[in-house]
Structures are given as C-alpha cells and as structure tokens.
C-alpha positions in Angstrom: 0.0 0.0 0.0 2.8 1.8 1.0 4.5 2.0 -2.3 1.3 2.2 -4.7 0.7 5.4 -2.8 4.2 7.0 -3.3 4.2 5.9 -7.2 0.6 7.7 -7.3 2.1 10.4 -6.0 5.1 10.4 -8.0 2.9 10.3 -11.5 0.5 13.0 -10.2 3.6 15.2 -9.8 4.4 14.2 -13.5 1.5 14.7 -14.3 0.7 18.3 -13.0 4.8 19.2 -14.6 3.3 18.1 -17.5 0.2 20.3 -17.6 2.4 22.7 -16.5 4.9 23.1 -19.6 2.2 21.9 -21.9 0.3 24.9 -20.8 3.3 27.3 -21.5 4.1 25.8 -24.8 0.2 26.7 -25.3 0.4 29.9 -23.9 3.6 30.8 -26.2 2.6 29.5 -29.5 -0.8 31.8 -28.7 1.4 34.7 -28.0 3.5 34.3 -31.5 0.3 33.8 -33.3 -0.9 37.0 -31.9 2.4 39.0 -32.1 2.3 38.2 -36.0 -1.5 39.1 -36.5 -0.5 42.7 -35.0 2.8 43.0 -36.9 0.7 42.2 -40.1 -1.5 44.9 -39.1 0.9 47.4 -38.4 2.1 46.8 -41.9 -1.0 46.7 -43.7 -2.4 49.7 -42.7 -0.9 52.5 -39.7 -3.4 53.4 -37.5 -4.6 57.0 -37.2 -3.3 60.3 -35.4 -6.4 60.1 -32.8 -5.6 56.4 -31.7 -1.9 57.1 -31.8 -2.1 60.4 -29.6 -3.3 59.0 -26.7 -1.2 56.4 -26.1 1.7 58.5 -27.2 0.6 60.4 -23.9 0.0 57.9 -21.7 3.4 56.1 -22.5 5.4 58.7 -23.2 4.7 61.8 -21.1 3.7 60.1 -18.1 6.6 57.8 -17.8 9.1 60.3 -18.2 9.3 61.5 -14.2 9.1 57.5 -13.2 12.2 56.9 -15.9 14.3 60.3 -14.8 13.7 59.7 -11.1 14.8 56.1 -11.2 17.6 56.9 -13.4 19.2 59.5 -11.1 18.9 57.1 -8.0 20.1 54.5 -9.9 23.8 56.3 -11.1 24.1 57.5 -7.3 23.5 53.6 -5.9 26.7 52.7 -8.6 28.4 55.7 -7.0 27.8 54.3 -3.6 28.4 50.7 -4.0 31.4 51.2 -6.3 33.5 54.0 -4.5 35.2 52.0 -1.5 36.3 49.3 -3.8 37.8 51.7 -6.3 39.1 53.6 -3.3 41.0 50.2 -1.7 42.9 50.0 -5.2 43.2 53.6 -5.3 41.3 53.4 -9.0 38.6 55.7 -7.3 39.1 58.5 -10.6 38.1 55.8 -12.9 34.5 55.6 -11.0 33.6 57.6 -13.6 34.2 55.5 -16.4 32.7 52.5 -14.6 29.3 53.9 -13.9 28.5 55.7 -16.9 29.7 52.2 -18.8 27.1 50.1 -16.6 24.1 53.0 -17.4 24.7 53.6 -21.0 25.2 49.4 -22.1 23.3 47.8 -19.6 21.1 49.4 -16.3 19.6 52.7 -18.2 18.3 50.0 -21.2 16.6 47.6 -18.5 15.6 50.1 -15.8 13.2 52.1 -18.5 12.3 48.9 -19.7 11.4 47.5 -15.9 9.7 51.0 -15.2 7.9 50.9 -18.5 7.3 47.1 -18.0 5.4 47.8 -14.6 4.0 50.9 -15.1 2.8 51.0 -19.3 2.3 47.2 -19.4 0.4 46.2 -16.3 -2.0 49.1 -17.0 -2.6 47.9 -21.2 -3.2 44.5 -19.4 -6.0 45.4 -16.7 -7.5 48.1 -19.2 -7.4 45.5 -21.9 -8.5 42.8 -20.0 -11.6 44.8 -18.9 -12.5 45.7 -22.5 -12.6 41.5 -22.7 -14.1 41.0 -19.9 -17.3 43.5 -20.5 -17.1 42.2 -24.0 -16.0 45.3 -25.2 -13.6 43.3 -27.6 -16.1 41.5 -28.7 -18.6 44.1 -29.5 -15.9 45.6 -31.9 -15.5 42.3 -33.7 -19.0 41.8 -33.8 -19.3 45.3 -35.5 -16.5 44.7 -38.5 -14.0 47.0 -37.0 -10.5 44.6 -36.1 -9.5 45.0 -32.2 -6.1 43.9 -32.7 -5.6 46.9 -35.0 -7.4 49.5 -33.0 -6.3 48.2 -29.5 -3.1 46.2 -30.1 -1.0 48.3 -32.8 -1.0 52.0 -31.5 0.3 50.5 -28.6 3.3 48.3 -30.1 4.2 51.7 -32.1 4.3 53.6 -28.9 6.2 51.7 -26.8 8.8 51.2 -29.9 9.0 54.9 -30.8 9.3 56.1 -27.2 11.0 53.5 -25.3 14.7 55.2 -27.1 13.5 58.3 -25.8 12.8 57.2 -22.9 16.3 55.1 -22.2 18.3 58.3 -23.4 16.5 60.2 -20.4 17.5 56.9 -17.6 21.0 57.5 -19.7 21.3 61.4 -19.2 19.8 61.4 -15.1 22.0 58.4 -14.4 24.9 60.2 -15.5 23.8 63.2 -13.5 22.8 61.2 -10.6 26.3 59.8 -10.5 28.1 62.7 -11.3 26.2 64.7 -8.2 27.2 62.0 -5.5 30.6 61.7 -7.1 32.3 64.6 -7.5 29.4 66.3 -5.0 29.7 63.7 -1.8 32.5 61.9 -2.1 35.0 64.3 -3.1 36.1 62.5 -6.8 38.5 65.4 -9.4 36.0 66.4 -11.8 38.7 66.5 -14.5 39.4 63.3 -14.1 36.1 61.9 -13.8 34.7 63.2 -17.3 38.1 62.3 -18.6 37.8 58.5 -17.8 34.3 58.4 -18.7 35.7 59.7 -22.4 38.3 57.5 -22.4 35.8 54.0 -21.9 32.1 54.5 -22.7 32.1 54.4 -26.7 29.2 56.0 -29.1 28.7 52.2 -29.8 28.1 52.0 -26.1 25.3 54.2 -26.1 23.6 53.0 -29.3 23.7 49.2 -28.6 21.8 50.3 -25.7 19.5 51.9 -27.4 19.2 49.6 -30.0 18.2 46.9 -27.4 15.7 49.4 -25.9 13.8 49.3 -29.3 13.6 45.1 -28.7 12.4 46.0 -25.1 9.2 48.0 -26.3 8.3 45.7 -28.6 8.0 42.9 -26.3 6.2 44.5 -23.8 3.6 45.8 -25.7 3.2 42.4 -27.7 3.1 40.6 -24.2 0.6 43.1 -22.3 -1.8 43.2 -25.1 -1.9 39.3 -25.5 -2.4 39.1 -21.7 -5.4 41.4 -21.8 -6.9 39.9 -24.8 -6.8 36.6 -23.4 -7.7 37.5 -19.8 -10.1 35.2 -17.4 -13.1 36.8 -16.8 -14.0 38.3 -13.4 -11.6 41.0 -11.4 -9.3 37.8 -10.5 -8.5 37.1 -14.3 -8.2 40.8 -14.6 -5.5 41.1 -11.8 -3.3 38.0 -13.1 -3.7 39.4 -16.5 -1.8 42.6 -15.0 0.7 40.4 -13.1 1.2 38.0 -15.4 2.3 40.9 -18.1 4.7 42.5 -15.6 6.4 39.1 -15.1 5.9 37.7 -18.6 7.6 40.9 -20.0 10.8 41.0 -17.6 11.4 37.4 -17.9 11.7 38.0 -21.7 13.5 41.3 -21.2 16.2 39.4 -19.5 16.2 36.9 -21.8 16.2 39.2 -25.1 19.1 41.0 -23.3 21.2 38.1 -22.7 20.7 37.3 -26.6 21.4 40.7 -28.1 24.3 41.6 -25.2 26.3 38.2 -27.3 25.0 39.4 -30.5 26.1 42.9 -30.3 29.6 42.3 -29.3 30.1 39.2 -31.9 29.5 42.8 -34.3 31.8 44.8 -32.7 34.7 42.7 -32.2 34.3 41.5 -36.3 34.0 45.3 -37.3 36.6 46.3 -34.7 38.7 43.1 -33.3 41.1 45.6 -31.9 38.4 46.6 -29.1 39.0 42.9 -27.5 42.6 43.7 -26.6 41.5 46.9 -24.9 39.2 44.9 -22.0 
C-alpha cells in the first residue's frame, strides 16, 4: 500500500509538470500567433493620429518622471556601491568611467524597460482585460471594425518609438545622478572623472543600448496586449492578467538582453577586433 501510494504520488507530480509546460508551450505558440496578426496589421495599414495620440501620452509623457527619477537614484547607488572598492585599489578617478559604462550598455536600457514594463504594461493589461471582460472586444469584432488593430497596434508603435527616448532620459539622469554624489559627496577630481568616462564608454556603447531598448518596447507591448486579450473573466483574471504581463515581460527582457548583449559584441569585435585587446 505503502509504495502504490508513493508511485501515485510520484505520476501526479508528473502529471501536474506536465500540464504545467504543456500549458506554456500553449500559452507561447498563442502569444506568436498574436504578435504576428499585430505585426501584419501594423504593416497593412498604420493606425490613425487620434488612436496614436493618446497612447503616445500615456506612455510617453507620463513615464518620463518614473524613468528620470529612477535613473538618477540609480547612477548614485553605482556611486555608492562602487566607490570604496575603487578607493581600496586607489582606482577611485576611474568611478567615472565604470558607472557611466554600466548606465549607457546595460542598467539605463533595463531600468526604462522594468519601469515601462510595470508601469505602461500592467496598466494595457488590466485596461485591456476589462475591455474582454465587458465584451467590449467583442462588440468591436461583432461590429467589422479589427481590435487587434485598433487596440493592439498603437500601442506596439508607442512603446517602440518612445521606449529610445525614454532610455536616453535613464542614460542622461543616471549620468547626472552619478556625477552629483561623485564629485558632489564623495570628493572625486571632476577632470578626471569626465576624462575617464571619455576614455571607456564608446558611441557604440550608447547606441547598442539603445538599439536593445527598441527590442524592449516591442516585447512589452506584444506581451501586455496578448495578456489582456486573453484575460479570465471576473476582477481575478483581470489582476493576473496585470501580473502576469509584468512578469511575462521581464522574464523575456532578460532573456532578449542576454541574446542581443552576445549578439552585439560578436559585431563589434568582427568590425573592430582591436576593441577585444583593450578589455
């Protein structure tokens, strides 16, 4: 009796593993499907200026003060966390250098995708999810007029237009932010600070950064709006649908990053194969 129940046990774990990955293979081959019926929409036919203002707005505008302030915080935390371990080398001029590299490549491109994840996408999901919910959706279907073009698109082409913008601004208040409790607080040479900061953060620095950024956008407008199309109904499916886009979108954030970080540098060191003998 003993072992019939563990081997019942050990095939209902197998068995809820397996409805477990079979539902995420689902759930992905639902969100390609829908990322290529929007991209063939966006190319068929651009939607107009009164859809596209709004969300222009609303993604743009109103994330900029989430983006800056997170930004500056961020470049003073690499001031802070960097400066006594420069300082025990006696490297502490290069801090410069080090922190703008780590906003311009990496943290500015991720941060304003995080903040845009969590604020932009999480909010497309529970607004779009209502729409389903209420049937809204399906009252636009039912009246000829395509949702994934009116609801789906404007978004992608915000979030890919602005999302640049809106990593040059995490870019330009990191720097700041960095700069301030640098030079500011902890007493760094100015001179020597901008001059190291020349010296190791390339142009291709910043625009691989920004390049990802574009790859960001995309994904977390493609991601939200499949989550609120295909919420659960009630306020519960409505809240997942939220949560699930926040976490959905930084899992593949990370993941997109990792791919274009190897990508990117194969690039550079085939245009440029001297830059690997200057790390």
């Amino acid at each position: 009796m003993a072992f019939q129940a563990l081997t019942t046990r050990v095939y209902d774990a197998f068995a809820d593993w397996g409805t477990l990955v079979m539902d995420a293979i689902v759930a992905f081959g639902g969100w390609v499907h829908f990322s290529f019926q929007t991209i063939s929409w966006l190319v068929r036919r651009l939607p107009r200026r009164e859809t596209l203002m709004p969300n222009f707005y609303e993604i743009g505008v109103l994330s900029l003060p989430v983006v800056a302030l997170t930004g500056t915080f961020i470049g003073m935390v690499l001031a802070v966390q960097s400066y006594f371990q420069f300082r025990q080398l006696g490297l502490e001029t290069r801090l410069g250098g080090v922190i703008n590299m780590s906003l311009v490549r990496e943290l500015g491109p991720v941060l304003a995708a995080t903040m845009l994840a969590g604020r932009v996408g999480s909010a497309m999901a529970a607004q779009l999810g209502t729409m389903r919910v209420t049937e809204q959706i399906d009252a636009m279907d039912s009246m000829g007029a395509n949702a994934i073009h009116y609801l789906a698109v404007p978004r992608l082409i915000a979030c890919v237009v602005l999302i640049p913008n809106l990593t040059v601004m995490a870019d330009f208040m990191g720097v700041v932010g960095g700069y301030f409790y640098s030079v500011m607080v902890l007493g760094i040479d100015k001179h020597h600070y901008w001059h190291n900061s020349e010296q190791y953060v390339r142009a291709w620095d910043f625009f691989s950064g920004v390049f990802k950024s574009v790859f960001f956008g995309a994904i977390i407008a493609l991601v939200s709006c499949y989550r609120g199309f295909n919420c659960r109904p009630g306020a519960e499916g409505v809240g997942r649908a939220a949560t699930a886009a926040f976490v959905d979108s930084f899992v593949f954030i990370l993941a997109i990053d990792l791919l274009l970080n190897i990508a990117l540098d194969h690039v550079y060191f085939s245009f440029w194969p001297e830059g690997a003998r200057l790390l």
